[in-house]
C-alpha positions in Angstrom: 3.2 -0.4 -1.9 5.0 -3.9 -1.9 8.6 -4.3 -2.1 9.7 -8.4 -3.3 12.9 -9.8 -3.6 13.9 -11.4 -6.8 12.1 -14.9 -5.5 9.1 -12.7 -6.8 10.2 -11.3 -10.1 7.8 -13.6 -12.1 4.9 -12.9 -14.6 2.5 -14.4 -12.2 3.3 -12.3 -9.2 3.1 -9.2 -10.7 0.0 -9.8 -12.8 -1.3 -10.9 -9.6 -0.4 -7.3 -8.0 -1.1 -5.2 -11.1 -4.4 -6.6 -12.0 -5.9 -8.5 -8.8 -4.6 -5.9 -6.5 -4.2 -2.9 -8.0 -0.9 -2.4 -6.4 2.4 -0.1 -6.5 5.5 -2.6 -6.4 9.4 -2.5 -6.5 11.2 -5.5 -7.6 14.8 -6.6 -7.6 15.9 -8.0 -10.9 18.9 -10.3 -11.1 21.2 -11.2 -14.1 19.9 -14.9 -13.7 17.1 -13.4 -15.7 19.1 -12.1 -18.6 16.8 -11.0 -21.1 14.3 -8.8 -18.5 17.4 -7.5 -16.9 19.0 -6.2 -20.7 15.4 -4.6 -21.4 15.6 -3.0 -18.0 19.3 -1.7 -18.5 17.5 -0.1 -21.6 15.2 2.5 -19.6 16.4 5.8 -18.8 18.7 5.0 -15.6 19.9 2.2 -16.5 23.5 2.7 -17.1 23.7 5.3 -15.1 24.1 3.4 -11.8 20.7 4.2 -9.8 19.5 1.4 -7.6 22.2 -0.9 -8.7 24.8 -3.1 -6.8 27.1 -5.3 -8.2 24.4 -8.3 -9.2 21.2 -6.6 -9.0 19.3 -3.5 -10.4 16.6 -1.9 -8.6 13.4 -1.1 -10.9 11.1 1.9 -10.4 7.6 1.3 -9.0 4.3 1.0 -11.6 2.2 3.6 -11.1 -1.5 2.0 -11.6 -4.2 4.7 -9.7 -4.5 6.5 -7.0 -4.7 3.4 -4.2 -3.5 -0.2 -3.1 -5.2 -2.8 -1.9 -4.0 -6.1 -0.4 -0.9 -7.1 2.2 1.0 -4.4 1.4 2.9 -2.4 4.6 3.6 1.1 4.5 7.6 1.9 4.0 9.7 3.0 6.9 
């Protein structure tokens, strides 16, 4: 599992992570990215508040098998 800030909410990153790695991620998506943030306040959740602070809004992990590989650290 790897968690990013929204320094690492780019289409290299996470096709680095989804393909390379194989990896389950959580990214922070900010409004500086309009159109990726209006698709994501599309999804079921979306308006209703989960994972969201004033600027930002949380986005669920991609489920991609059953393990992870690379430098990701296990949640505390």
């Amino acid at each position: 599992m790897v968690a990013a800030d929204a320094l690492h909410t780019q289409r290299d990153h996470t096709r680095f992570l989804a393909e390379e790695k194989n990896a389950h991620f959580i990214l922070v998506v900010k409004k500086n990215q309009p159109s990726l943030y209006h698709q994501l306040k599309q999804l079921p959740g979306g308006r209703s508040g989960w994972g969201t602070s004033r600027n930002t809004m949380a986005r669920p992990h991609r489920a991609l098998g059953s393990g992870s590989t690379g430098r990701s650290r296990p949640c505390t």
